[in-house]
GUKERO-654471 format. One record per atom (N, C-alpha, C): residue in three letters; x, y, z. Coordinates in steps of 0.2 Angstrom, whole numbers, plus 5000, padded with zeros to 4 digits. Atoms other than C-alpha are relative to their C-alpha. Layout:
// residues N
ALAXYZ...
END
This chain:
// residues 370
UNK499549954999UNK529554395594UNK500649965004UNK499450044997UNK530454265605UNK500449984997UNK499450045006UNK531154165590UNK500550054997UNK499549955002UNK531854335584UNK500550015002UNK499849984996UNK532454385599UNK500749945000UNK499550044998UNK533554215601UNK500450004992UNK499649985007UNK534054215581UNK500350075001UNK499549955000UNK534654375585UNK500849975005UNK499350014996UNK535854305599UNK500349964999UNK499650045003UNK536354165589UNK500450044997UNK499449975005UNK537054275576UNK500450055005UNK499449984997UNK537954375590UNK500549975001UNK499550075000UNK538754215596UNK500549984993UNK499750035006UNK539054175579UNK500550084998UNK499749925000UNK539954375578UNK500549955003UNK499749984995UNK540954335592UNK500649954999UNK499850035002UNK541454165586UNK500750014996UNK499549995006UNK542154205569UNK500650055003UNK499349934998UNK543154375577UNK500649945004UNK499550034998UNK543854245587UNK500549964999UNK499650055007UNK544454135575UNK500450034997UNK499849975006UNK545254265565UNK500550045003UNK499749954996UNK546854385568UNK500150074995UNK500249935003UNK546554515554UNK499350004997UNK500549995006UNK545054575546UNK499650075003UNK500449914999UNK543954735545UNK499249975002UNK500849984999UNK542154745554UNK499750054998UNK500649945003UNK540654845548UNK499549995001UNK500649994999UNK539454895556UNK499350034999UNK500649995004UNK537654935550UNK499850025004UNK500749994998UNK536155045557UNK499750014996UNK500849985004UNK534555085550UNK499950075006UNK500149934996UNK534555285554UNK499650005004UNK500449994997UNK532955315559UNK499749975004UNK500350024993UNK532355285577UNK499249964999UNK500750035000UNK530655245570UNK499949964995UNK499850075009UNK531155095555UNK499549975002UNK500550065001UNK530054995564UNK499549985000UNK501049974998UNK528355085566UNK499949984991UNK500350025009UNK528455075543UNK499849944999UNK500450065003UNK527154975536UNK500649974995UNK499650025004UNK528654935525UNK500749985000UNK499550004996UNK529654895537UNK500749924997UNK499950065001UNK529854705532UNK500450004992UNK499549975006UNK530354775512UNK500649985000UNK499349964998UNK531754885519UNK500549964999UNK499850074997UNK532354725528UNK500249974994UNK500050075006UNK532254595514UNK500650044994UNK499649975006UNK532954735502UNK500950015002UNK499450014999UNK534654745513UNK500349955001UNK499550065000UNK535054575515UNK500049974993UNK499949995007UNK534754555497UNK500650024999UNK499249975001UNK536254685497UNK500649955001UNK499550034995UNK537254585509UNK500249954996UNK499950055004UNK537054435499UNK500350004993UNK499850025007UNK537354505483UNK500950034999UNK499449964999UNK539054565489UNK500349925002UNK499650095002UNK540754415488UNK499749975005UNK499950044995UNK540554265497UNK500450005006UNK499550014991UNK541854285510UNK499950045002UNK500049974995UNK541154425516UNK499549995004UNK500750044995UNK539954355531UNK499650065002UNK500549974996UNK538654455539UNK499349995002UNK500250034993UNK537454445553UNK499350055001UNK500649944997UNK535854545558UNK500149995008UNK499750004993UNK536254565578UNK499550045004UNK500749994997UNK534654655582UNK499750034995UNK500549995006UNK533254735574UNK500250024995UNK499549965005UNK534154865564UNK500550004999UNK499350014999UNK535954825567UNK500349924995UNK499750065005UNK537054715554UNK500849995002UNK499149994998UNK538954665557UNK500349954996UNK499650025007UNK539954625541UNK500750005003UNK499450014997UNK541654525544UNK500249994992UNK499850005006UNK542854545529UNK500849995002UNK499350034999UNK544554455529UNK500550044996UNK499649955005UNK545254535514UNK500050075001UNK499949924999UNK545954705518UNK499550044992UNK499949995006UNK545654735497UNK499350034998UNK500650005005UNK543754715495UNK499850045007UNK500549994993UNK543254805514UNK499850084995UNK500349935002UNK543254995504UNK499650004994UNK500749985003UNK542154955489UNK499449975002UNK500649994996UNK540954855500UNK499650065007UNK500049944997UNK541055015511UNK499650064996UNK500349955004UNK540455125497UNK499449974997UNK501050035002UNK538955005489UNK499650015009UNK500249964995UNK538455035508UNK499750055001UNK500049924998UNK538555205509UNK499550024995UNK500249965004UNK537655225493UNK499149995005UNK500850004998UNK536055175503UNK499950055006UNK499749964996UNK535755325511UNK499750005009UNK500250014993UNK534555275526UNK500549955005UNK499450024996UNK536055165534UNK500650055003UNK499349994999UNK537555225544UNK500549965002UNK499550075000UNK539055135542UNK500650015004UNK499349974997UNK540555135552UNK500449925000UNK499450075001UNK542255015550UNK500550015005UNK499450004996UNK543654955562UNK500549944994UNK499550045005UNK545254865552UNK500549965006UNK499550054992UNK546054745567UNK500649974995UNK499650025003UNK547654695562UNK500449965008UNK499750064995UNK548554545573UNK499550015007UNK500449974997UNK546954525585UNK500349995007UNK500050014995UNK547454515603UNK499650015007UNK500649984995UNK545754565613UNK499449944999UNK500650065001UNK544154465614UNK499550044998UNK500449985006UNK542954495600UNK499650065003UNK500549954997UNK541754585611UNK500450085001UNK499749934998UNK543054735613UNK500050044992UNK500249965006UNK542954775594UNK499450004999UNK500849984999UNK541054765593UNK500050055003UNK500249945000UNK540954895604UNK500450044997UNK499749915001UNK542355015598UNK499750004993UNK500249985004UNK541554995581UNK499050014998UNK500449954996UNK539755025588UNK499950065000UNK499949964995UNK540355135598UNK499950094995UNK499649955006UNK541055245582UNK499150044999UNK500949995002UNK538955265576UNK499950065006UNK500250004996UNK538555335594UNK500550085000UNK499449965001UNK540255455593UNK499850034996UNK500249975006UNK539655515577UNK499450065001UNK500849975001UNK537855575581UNK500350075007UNK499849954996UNK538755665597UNK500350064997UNK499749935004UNK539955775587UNK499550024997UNK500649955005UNK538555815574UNK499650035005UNK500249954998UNK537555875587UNK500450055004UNK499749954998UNK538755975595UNK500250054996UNK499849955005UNK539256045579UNK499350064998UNK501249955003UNK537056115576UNK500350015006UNK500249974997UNK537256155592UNK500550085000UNK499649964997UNK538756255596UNK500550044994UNK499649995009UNK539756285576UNK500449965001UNK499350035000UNK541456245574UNK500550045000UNK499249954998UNK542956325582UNK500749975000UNK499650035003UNK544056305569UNK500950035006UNK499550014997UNK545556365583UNK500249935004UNK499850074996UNK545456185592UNK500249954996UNK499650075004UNK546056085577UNK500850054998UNK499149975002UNK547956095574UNK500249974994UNK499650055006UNK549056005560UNK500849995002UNK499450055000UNK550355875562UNK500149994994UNK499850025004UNK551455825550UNK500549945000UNK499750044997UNK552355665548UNK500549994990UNK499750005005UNK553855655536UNK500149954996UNK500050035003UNK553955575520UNK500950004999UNK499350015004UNK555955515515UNK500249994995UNK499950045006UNK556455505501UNK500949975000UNK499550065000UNK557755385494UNK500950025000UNK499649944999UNK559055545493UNK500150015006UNK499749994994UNK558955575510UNK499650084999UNK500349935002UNK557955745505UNK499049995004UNK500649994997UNK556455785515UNK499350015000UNK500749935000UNK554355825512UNK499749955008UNK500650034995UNK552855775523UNK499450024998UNK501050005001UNK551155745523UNK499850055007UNK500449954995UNK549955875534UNK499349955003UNK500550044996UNK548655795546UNK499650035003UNK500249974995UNK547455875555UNK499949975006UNK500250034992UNK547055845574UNK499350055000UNK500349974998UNK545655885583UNK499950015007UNK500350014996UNK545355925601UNK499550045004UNK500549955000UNK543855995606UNK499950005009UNK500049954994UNK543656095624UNK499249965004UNK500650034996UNK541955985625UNK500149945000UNK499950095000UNK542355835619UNK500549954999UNK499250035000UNK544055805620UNK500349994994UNK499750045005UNK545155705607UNK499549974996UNK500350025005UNK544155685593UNK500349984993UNK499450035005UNK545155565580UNK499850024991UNK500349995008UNK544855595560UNK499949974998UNK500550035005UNK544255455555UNK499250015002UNK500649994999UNK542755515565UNK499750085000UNK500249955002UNK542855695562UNK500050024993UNK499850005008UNK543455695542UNK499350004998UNK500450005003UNK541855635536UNK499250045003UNK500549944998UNK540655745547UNK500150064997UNK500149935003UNK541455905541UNK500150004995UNK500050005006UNK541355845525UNK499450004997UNK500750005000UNK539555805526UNK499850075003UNK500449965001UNK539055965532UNK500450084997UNK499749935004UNK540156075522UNK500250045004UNK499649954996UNK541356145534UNK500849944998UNK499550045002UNK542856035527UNK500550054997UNK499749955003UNK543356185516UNK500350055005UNK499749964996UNK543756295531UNK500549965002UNK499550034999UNK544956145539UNK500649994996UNK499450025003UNK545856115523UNK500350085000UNK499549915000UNK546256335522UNK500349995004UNK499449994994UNK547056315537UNK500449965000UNK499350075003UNK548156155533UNK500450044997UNK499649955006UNK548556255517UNK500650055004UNK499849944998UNK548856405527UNK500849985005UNK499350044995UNK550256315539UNK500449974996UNK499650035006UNK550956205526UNK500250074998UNK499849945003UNK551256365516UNK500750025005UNK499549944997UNK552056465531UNK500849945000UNK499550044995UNK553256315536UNK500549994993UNK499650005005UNK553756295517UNK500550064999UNK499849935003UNK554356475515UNK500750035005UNK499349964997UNK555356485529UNK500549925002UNK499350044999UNK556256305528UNK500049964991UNK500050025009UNK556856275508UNK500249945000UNK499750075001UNK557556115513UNK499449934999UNK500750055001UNK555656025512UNK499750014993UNK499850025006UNK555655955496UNK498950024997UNK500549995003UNK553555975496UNK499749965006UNK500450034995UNK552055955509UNK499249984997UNK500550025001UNK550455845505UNK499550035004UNK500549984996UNK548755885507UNK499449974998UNK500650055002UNK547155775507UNK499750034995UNK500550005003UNK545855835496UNK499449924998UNK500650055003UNK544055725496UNK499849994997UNK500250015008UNK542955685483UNK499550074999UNK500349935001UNK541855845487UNK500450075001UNK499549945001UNK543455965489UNK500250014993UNK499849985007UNK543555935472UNK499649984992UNK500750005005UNK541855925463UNK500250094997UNK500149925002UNK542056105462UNK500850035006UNK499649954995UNK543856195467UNK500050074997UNK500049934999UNK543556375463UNK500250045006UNK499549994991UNK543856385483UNK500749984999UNK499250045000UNK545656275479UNK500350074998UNK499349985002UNK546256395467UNK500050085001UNK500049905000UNK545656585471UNK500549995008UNK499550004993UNK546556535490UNK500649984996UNK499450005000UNK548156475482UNK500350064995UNK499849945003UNK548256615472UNK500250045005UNK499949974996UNK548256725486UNK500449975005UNK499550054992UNK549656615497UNK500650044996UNK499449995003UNK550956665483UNK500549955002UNK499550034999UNK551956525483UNK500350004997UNK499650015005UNK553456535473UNK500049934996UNK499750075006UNK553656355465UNK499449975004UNK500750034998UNK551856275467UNK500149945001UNK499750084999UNK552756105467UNK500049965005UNK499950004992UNK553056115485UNK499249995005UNK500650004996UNK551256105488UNK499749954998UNK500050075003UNK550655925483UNK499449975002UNK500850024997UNK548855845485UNK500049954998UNK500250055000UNK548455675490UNK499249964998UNK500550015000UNK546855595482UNK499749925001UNK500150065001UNK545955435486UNK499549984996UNK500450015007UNK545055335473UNK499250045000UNK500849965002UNK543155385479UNK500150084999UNK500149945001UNK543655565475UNK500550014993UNK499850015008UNK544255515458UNK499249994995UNK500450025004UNK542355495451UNK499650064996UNK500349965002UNK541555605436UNK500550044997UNK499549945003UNK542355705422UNK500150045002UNK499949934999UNK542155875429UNK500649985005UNK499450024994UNK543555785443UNK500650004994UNK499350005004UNK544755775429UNK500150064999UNK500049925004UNK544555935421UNK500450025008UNK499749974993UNK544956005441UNK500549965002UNK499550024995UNK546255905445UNK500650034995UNK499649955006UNK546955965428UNK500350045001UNK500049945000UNK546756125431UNK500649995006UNK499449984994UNK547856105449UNK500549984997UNK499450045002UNK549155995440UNK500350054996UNK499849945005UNK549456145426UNK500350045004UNK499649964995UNK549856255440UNK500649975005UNK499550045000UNK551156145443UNK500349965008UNK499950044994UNK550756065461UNK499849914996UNK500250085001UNK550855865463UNK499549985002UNK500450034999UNK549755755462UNK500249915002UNK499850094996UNK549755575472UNK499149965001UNK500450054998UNK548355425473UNK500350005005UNK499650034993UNK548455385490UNK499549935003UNK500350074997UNK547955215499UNK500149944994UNK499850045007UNK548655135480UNK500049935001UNK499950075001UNK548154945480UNK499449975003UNK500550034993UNK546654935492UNK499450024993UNK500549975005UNK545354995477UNK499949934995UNK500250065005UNK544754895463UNK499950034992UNK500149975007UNK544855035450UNK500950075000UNK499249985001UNK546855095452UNK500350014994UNK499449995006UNK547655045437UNK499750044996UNK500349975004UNK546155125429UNK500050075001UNK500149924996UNK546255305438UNK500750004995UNK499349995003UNK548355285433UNK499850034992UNK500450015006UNK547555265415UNK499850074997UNK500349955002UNK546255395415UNK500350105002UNK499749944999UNK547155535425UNK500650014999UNK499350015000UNK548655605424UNK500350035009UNK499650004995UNK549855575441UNK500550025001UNK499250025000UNK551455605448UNK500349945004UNK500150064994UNK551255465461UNK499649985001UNK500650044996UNK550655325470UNK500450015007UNK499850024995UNK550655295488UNK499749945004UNK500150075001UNK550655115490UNK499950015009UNK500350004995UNK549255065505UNK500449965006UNK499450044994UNK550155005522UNK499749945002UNK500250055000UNK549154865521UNK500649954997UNK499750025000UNK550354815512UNK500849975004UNK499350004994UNK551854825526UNK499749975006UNK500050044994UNK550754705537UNK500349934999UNK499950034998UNK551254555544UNK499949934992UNK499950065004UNK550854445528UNK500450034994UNK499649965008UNK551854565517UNK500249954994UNK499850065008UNK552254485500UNK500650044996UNK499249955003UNK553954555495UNK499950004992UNK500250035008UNK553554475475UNK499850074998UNK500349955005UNK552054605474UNK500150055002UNK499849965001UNK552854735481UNK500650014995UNK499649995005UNK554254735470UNK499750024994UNK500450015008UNK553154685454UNK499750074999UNK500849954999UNK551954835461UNK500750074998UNK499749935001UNK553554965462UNK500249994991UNK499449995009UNK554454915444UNK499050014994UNK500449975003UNK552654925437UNK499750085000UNK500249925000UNK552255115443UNK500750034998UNK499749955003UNK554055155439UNK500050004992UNK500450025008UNK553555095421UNK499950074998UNK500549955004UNK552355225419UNK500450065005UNK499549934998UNK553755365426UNK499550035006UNK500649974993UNK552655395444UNK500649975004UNK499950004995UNK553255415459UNK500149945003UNK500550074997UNK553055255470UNK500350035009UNK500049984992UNK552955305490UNK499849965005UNK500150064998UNK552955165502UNK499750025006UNK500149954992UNK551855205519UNK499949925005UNK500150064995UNK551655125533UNK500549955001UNK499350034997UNK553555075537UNK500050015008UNK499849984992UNK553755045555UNK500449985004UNK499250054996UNK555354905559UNK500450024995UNK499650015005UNK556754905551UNK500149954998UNK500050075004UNK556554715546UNK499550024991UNK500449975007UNK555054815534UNK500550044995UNK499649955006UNK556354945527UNK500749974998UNK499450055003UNK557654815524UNK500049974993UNK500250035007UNK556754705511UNK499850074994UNK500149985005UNK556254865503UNK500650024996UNK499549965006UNK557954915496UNK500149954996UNK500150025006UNK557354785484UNK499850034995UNK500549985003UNK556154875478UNK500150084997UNK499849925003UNK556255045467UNK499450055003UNK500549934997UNK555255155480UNK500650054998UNK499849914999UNK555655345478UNK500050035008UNK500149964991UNK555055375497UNK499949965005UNK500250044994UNK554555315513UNK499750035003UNK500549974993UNK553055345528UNK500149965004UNK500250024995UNK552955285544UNK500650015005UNK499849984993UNK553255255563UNK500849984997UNK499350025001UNK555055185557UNK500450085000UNK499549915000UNK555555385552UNK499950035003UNK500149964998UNK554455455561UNK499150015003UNK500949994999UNK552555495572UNK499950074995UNK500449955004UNK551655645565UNK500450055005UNK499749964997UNK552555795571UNK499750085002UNK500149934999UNK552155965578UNK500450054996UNK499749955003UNK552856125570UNK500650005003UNK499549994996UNK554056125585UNK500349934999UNK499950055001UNK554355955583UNK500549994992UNK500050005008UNK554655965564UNK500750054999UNK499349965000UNK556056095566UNK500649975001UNK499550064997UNK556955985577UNK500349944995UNK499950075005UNK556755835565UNK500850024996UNK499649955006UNK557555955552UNK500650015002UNK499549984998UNK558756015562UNK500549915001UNK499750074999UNK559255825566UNK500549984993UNK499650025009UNK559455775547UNK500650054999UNK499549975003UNK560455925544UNK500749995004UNK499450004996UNK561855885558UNK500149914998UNK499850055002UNK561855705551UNK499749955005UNK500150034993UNK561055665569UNK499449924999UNK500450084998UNK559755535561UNK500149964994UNK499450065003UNK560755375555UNK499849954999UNK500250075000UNK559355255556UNK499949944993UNK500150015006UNK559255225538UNK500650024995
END
């Protein structure tokens, strides 16, 4: 057990090392759920069967056994972290958690734990949820406005959450819990339900997005019996964001179909980070993409975003640039044939109160940063 023990704190060193050599790249962390993996006669399999995994996944992405059950996957390429994230997940005794470090400025050991930590974070809210339900009055919706190239106005809807126990709990750590135990569909009603109201009383919002996952939309019979009953006059105004894992399975065409007919839009979002894009463009029908903010980091490549905009305006879509946050970033882009813009450069994610103001601003001329 000793020799394990010290291989094990090699390969942490060797974690800490690599993080420290690097200034972007995505971590992934690995358990083995089960508190008792290591009482199984089969235990050793298990084992051999995931690093099998590990190995048969790209060469550049490293990874590390760091103690018994614990793995820690380092990936440089923003491009390849979301489909090794889903061969992952398909194993279902693991839990997986990611952090995406962009320019690092800490010492390695501070993202080990926060992406750790995330694991740990998880298992608290689930139990809080069995124990106590879910009071959907502690989640709110922020909105963070999309520009477009008119100077005409939509936004994307966000939800928050702060819970009375547990405080500030973020959505990359709340989204997939209440997805997994099927309370997902009450948060997005209520999105809907705000969104709605906020459409109806300001006409000058060209249209508000709305996530849908890949299990909001295995089955929408809940999507369309609710927007029937919202009565929205021009369904266009109501617009739904999907990312590729909730692209998989004919019965998802046929239902995206059926939303598209009734005349709201439809957007890919995180457009670039995938490995089956051009194929989804292909197979379904869009109105947009929403080009990932990966691309608006620090190694931007001006080329492929241009080549990436005149390519989707080809095929008459949308193109929606996220994750603008200087003006040195929205400068280069009046190259490019974007339709819109996201980020901190226009604007954080807004309150309802907030969001009136914004509005109010644009209408008196008062915001001239663009």
């Amino acid at each position: 057990m000793a020799f394990a023990t010290t291989q094990f704190e090699i390969n942490r060193n060797s974690v800490i090392k690599s993080i420290n050599s690097k200034t972007s790249f995505t971590l992934i962390y690995v358990k083995i759920k089960s508190s008792k993996w290591h009482e199984e006669e089969n235990n050793n399999k298990r084992l051999n069967s995931l690093e099998v995994a590990f190995r048969s996944l790209n060469s550049n992405v490293e990874y590390y056994r760091v103690f018994e059950g614990e793995f820690v996957l380092i990936i440089v390429n923003p491009l390849e972290t979301q489909e090794v994230i889903d061969h992952l997940k398909l194993n279902l005794n693991l839990q997986v958690q990611s952090l995406r470090v962009e320019d690092r400025n800490l010492p390695a050991i501070h993202y080990l734990r926060q992406v750790s930590n995330q694991i740990e974070t998880n298992n608290v809210i689930h139990n809080h949820i069995l124990k106590y339900g879910l009071n959907i009055n502690e989640f709110s919706t922020v909105f963070q406005p999309i520009l477009h190239k008119n100077k005409q106005i939509s936004f994307e809807a966000l939800a928050r959450w702060t819970s009375k126990d547990l405080g500030v709990i973020t959505p990359t750590d709340f989204i997939p819990l209440l997805d997994k135990e099927g309370l997902l569909i009450i948060l997005t009603k209520k999105i809907i339900n705000e969104a709605v109201d906020l459409l109806k009383r300001h006409k000058e919002i060209v249209y508000i997005t709305i996530n849908l996952s890949a299990s909001l939309v295995k089955d929408i019979t809940w999507l369309l019996e609710f927007l029937d009953s919202l009565n929205l006059q021009d369904n266009r105004r109501i617009a739904f964001e999907l990312t590729e894992d909730s692209l998989v399975g004919i019965e998802v065409r046929e239902n995206l179909k059926r939303i598209r007919n009734r005349g709201h839009l439809l957007f890919i979002d995180d457009f670039g980070t995938g490995y089956s894009n051009f194929q989804y463009l292909a197979t379904f029908e869009f109105d947009g993409v929403k080009l990932d903010r990966i691309f608006m980091g620090e190694q931007t490549n001006k080329k492929v975003i241009i080549l990436l905009s005149k390519f989707i305006k080809a095929l008459d879509l949308k193109f929606i640039i996220e994750g603008v946050e200087r003006y040195e970033q929205f400068s280069f882009l009046l190259e490019t044939k974007y339709d819109a813009i996201q980020g901190y450069y226009i604007s954080h994610p807004l309150s309802k109160n907030d969001l009136i103001k914004f509005i109010a601003d644009m209408k008196f001329d008062c915001f001239n940063k663009i």
